[in-house]
MOPAC internal coordinates of N, CA, C and O (Angstrom, degrees):
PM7 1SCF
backbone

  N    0.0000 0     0.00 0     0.00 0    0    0    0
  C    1.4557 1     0.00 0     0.00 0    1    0    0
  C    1.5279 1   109.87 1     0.00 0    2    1    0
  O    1.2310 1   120.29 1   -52.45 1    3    2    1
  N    1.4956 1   117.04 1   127.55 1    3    2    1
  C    1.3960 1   112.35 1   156.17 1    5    3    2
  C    1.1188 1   138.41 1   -50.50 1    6    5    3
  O    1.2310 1   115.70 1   -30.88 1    7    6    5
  N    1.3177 1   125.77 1   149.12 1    7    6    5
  C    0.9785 1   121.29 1  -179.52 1    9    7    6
  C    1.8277 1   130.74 1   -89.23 1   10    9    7
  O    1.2310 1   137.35 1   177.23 1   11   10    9
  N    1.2744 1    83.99 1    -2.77 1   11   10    9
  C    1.8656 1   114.55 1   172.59 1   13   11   10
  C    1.3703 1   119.27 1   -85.33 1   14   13   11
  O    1.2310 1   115.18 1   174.18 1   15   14   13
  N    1.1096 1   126.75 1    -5.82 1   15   14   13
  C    1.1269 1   152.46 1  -145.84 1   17   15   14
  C    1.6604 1   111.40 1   -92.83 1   18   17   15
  O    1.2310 1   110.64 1   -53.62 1   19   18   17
  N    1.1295 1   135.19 1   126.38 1   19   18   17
  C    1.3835 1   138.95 1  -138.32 1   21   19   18
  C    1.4833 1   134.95 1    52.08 1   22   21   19
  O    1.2310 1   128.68 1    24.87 1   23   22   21
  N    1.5772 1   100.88 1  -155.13 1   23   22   21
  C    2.2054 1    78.43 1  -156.74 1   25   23   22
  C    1.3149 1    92.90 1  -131.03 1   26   25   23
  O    1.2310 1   116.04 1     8.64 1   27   26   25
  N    1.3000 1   125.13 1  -171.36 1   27   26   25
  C    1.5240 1   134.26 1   176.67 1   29   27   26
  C    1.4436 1   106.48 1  -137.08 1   30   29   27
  O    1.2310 1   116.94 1   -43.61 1   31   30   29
  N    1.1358 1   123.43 1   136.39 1   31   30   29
  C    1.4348 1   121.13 1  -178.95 1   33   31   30
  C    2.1818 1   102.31 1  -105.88 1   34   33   31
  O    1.2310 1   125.74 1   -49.31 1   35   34   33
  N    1.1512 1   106.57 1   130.69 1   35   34   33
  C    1.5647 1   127.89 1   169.62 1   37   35   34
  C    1.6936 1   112.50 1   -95.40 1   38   37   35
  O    1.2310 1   120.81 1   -54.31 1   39   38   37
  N    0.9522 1   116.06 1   125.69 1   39   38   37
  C    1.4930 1   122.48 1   148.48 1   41   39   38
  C    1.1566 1   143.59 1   -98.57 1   42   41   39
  O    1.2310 1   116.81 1   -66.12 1   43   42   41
  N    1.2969 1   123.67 1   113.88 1   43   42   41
  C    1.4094 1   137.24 1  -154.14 1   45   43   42
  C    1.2749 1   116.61 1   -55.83 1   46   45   43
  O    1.2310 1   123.65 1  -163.58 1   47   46   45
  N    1.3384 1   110.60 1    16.42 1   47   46   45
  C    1.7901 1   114.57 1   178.52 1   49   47   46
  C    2.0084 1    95.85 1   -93.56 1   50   49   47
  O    1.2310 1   138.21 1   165.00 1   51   50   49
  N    1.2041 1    82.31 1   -15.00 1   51   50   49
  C    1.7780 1    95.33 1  -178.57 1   53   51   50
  C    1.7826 1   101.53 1   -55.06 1   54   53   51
  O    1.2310 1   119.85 1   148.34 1   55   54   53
  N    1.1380 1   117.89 1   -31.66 1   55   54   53
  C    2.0161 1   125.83 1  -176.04 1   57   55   54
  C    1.6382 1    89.89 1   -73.46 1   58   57   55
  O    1.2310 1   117.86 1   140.27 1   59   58   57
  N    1.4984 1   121.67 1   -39.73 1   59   58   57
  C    1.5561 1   114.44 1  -166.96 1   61   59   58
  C    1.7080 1   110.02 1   -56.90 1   62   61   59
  O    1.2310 1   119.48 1   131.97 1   63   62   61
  N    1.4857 1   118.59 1   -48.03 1   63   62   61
  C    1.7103 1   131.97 1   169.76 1   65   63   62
  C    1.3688 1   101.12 1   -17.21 1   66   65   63
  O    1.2310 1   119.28 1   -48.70 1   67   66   65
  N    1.3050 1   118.98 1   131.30 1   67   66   65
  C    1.1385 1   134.15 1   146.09 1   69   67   66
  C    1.7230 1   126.17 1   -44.99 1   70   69   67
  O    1.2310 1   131.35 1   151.20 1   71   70   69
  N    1.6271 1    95.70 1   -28.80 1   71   70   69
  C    1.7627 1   103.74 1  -177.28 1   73   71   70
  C    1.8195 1    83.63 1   -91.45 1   74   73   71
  O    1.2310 1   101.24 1  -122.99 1   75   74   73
  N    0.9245 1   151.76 1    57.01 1   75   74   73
  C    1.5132 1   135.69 1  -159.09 1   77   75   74
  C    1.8711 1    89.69 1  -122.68 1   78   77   75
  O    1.2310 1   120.98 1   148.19 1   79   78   77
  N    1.3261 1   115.72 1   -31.81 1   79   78   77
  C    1.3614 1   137.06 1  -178.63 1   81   79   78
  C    1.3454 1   120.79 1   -71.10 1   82   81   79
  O    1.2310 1   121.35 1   148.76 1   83   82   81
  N    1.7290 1   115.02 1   -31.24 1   83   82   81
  C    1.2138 1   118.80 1  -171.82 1   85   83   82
  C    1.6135 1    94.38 1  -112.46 1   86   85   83
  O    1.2310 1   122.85 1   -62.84 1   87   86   85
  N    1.3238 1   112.15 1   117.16 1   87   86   85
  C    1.2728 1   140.02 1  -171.07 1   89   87   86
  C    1.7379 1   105.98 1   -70.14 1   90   89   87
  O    1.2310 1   117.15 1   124.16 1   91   90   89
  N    1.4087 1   123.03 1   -55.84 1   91   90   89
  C    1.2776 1   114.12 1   137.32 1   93   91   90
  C    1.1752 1   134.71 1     4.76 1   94   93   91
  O    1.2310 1   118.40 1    99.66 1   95   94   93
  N    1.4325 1   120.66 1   -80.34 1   95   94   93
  C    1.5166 1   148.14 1  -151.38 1   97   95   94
  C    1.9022 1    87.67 1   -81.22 1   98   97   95
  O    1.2310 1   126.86 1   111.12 1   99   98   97
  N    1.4665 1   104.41 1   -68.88 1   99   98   97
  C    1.1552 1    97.99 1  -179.67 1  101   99   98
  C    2.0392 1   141.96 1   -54.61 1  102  101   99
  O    1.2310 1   137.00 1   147.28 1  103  102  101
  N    1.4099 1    84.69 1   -32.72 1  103  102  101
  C    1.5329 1   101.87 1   155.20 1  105  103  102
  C    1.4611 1   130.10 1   -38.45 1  106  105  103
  O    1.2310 1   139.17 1   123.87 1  107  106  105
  N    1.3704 1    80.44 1   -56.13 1  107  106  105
  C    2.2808 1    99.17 1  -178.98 1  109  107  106
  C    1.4793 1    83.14 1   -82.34 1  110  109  107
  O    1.2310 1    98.90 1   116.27 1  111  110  109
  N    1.0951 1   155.51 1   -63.73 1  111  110  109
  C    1.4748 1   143.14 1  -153.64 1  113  111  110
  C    1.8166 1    93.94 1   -59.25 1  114  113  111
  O    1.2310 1   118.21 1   121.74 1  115  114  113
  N    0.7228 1   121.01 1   -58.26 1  115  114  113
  C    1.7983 1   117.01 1   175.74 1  117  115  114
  C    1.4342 1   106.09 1   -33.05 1  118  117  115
  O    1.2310 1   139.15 1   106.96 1  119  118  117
  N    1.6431 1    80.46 1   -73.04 1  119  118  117
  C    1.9936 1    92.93 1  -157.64 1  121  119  118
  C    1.5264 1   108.86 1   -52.98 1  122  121  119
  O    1.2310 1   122.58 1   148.48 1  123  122  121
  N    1.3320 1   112.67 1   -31.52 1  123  122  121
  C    1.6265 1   110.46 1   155.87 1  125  123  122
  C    1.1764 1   134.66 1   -21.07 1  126  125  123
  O    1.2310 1   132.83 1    90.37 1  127  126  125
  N    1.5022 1    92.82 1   -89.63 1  127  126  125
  C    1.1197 1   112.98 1   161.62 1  129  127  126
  C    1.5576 1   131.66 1   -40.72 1  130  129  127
  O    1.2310 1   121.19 1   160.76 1  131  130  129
  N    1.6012 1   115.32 1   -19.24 1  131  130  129
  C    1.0932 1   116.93 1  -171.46 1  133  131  130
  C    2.2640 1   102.23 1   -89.27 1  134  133  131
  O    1.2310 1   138.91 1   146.02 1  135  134  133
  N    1.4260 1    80.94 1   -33.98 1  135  134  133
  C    1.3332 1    94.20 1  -166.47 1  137  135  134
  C    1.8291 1   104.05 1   -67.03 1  138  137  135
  O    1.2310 1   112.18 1   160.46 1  139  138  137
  N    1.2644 1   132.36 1   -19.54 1  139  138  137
  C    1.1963 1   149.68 1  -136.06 1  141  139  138
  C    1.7963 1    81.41 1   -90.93 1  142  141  139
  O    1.2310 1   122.11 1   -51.43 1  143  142  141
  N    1.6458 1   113.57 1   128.57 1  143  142  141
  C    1.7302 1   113.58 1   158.81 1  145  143  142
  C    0.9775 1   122.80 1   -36.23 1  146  145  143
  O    1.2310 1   112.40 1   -31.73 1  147  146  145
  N    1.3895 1   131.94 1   148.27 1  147  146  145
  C    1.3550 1   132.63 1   167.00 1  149  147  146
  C    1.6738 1   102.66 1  -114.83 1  150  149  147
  O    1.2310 1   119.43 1   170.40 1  151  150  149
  N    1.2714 1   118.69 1    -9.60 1  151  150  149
  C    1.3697 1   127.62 1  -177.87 1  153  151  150
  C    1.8297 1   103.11 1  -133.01 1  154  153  151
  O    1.2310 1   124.80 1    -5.65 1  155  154  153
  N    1.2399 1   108.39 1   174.35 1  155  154  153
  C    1.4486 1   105.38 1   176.60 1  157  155  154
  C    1.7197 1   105.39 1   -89.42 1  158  157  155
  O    1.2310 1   121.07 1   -34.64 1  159  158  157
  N    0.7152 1   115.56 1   145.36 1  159  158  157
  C    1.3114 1   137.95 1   171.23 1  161  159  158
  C    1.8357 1   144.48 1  -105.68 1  162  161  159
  O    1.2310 1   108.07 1   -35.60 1  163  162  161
  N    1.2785 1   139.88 1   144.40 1  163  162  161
  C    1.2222 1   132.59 1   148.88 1  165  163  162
  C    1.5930 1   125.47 1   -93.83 1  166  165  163
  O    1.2310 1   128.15 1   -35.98 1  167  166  165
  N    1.0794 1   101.91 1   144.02 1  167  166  165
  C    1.7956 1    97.78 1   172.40 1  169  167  166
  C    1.6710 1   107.64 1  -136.83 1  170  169  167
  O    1.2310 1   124.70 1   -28.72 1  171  170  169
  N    0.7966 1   108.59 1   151.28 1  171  170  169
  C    1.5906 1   126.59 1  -176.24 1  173  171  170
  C    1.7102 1   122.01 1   -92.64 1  174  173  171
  O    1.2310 1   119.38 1  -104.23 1  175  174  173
  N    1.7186 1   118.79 1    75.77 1  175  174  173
  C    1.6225 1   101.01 1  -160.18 1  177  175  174
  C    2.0346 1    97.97 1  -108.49 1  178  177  175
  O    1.2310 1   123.35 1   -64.77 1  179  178  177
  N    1.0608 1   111.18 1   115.23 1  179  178  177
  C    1.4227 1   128.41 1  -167.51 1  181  179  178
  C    1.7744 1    97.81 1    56.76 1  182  181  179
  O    1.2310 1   112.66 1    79.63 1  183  182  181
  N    1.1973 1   131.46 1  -100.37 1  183  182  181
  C    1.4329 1   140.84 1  -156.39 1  185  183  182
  C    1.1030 1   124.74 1  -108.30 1  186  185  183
  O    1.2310 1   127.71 1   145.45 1  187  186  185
  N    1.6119 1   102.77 1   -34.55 1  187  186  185
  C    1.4717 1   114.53 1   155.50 1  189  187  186
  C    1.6454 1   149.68 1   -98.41 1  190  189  187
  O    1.2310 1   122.22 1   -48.38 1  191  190  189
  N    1.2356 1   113.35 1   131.62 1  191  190  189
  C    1.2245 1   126.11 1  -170.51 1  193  191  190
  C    1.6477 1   125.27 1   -61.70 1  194  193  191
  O    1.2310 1   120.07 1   -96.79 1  195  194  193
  N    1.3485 1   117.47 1    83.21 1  195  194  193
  C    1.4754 1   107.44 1  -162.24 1  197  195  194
  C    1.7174 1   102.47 1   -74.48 1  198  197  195
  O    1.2310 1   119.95 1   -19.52 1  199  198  197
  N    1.1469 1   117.71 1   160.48 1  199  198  197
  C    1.7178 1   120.43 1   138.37 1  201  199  198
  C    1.0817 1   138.36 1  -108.35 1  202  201  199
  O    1.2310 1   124.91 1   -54.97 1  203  202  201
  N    1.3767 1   108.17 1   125.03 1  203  202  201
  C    1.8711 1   109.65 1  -154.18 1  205  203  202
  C    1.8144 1    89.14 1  -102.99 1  206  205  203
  O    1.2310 1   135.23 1   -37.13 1  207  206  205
  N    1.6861 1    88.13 1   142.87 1  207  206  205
  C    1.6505 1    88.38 1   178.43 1  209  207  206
  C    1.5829 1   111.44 1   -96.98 1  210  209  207
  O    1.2310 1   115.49 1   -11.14 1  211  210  209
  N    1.2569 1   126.17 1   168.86 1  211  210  209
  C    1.5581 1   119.03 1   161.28 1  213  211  210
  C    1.1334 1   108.90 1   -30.95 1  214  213  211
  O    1.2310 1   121.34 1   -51.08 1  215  214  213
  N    1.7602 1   115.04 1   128.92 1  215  214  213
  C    1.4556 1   110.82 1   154.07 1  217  215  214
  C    1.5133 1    92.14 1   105.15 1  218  217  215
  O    1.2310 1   108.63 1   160.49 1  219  218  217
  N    1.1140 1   138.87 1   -19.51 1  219  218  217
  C    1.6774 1   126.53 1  -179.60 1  221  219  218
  C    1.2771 1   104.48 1  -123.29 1  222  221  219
  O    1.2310 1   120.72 1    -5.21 1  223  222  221
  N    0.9842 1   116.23 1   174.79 1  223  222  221
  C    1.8385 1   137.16 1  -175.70 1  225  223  222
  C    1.7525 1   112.37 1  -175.94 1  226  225  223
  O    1.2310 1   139.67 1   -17.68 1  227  226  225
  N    1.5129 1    79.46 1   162.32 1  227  226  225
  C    1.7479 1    88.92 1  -177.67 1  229  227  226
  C    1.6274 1    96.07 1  -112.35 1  230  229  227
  O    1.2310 1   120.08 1   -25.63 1  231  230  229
  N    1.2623 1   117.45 1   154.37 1  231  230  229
  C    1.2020 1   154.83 1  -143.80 1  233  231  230
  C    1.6405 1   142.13 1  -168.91 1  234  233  231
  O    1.2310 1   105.75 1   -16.64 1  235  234  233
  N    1.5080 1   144.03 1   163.36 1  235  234  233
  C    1.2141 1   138.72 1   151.46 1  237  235  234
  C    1.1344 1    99.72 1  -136.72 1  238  237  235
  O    1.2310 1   136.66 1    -3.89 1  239  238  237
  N    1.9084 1    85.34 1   176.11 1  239  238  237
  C    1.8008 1    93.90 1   161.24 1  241  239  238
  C    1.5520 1   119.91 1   -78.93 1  242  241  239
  O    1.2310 1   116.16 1   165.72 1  243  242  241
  N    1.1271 1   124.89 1   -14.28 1  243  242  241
  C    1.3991 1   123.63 1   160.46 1  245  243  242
  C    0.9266 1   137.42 1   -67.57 1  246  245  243
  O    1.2310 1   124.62 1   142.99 1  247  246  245
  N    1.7924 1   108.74 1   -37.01 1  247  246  245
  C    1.1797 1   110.80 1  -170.02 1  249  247  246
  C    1.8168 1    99.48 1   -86.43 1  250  249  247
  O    1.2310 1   107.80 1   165.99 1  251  250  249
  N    0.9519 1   140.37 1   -14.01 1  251  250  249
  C    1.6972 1   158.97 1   177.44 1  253  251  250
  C    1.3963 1   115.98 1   -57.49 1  254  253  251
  O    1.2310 1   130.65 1   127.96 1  255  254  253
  N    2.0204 1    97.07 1   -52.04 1  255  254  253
  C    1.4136 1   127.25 1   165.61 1  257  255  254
  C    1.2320 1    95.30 1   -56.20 1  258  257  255
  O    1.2310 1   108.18 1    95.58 1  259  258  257
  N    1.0042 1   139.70 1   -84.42 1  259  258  257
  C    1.6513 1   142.20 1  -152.07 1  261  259  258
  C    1.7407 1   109.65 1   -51.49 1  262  261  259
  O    1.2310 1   132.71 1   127.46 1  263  262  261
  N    1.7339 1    93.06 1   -52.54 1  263  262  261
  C    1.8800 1    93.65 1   172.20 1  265  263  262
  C    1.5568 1   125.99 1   -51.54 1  266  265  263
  O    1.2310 1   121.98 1   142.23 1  267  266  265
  N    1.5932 1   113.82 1   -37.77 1  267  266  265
  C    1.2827 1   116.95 1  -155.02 1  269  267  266
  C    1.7607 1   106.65 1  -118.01 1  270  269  267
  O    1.2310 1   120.63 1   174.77 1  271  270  269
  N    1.3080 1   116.39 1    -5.23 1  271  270  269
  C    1.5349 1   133.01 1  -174.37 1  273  271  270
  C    1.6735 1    89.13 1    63.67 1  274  273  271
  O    1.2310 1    97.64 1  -128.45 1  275  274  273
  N    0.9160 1   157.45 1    51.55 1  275  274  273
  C    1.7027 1   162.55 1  -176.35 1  277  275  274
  C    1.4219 1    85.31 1   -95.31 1  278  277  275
  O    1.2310 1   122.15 1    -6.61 1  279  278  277
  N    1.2453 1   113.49 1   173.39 1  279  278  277
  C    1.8943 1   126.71 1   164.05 1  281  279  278
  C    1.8076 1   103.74 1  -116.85 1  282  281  279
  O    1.2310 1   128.87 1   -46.16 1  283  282  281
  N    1.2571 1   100.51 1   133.84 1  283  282  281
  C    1.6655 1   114.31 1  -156.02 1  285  283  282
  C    1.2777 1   103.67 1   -68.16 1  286  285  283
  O    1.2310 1   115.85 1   159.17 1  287  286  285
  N    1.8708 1   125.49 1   -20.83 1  287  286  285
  C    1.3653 1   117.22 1   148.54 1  289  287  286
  C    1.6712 1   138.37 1   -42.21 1  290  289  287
  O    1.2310 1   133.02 1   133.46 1  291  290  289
  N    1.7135 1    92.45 1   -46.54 1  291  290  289
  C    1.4650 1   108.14 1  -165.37 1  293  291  290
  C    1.9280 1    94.26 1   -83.21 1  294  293  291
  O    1.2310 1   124.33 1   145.00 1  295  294  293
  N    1.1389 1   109.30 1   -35.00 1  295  294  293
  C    1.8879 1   106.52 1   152.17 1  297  295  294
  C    1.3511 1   136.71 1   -24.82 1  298  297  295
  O    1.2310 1   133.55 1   114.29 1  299  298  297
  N    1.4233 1    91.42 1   -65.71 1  299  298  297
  C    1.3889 1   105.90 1   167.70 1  301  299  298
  C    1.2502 1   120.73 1   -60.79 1  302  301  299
  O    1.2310 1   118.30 1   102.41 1  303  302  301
  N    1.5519 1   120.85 1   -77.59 1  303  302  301
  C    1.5046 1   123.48 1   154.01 1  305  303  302
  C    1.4948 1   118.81 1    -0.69 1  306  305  303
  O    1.2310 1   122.33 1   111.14 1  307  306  305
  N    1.8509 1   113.14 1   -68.86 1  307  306  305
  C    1.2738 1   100.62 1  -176.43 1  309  307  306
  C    1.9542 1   123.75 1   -72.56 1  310  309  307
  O    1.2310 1   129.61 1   179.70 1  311  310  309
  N    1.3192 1    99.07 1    -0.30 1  311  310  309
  C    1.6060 1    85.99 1  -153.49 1  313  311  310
  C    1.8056 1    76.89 1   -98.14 1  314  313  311
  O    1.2310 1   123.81 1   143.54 1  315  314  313
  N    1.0317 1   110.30 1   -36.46 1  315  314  313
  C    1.7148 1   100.45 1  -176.18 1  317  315  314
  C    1.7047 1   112.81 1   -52.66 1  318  317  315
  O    1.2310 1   123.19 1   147.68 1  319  318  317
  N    1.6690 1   111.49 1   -32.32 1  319  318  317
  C    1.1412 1   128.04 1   178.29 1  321  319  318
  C    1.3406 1   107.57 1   -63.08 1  322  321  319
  O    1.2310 1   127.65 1   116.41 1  323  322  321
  N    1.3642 1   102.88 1   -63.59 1  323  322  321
  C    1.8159 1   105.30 1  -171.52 1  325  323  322
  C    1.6374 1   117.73 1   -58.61 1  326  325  323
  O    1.2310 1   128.72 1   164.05 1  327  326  325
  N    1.8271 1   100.81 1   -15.95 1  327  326  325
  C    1.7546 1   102.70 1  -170.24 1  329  327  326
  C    1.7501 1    98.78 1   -92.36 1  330  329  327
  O    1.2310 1   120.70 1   174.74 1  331  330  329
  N    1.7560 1   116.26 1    -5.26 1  331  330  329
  C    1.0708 1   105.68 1   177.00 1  333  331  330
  C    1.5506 1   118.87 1   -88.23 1  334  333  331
  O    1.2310 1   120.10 1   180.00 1  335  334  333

């Protein structure tokens, strides 16, 4: 089974956001969202074995940069934004 595999639903209050303009911002708000479990999970970070629940994932600003061509500044910027 892929791992791409099923859908994500958006709500159109998502155009109301102030970040709704910066195409950027909204990009990483997708790919987020896209990247986010739909099942529970394990991940492997150096030695230890985390368990990720539905709805979270592990990640960087590099590796985000690399997914979305974004600049790992404007990464940062947005995710500090979106967690505020």
């Amino acid at each position: 089974m892929s791992i791409n595999q099923g859908w994500i639903s958006l709500h159109r209050t998502l155009q109301e956001s102030p970040l709704y303009r910066d195409s950027q911002a909204v990009h990483l708000w997708v790919h987020l969202l896209f990247k986010a479990n739909h099942k529970p999970n394990k991940f492997l970070i150096g030695n230890n074995l985390i368990d990720i629940d539905i709805g979270q994932f592990v990640t960087g600003r590099k590796s985000l940069s690399a997914e979305t061509g974004i600049n790992e500044s404007k990464i940062q910027r947005l995710l500090k934004l979106f967690e505020s």
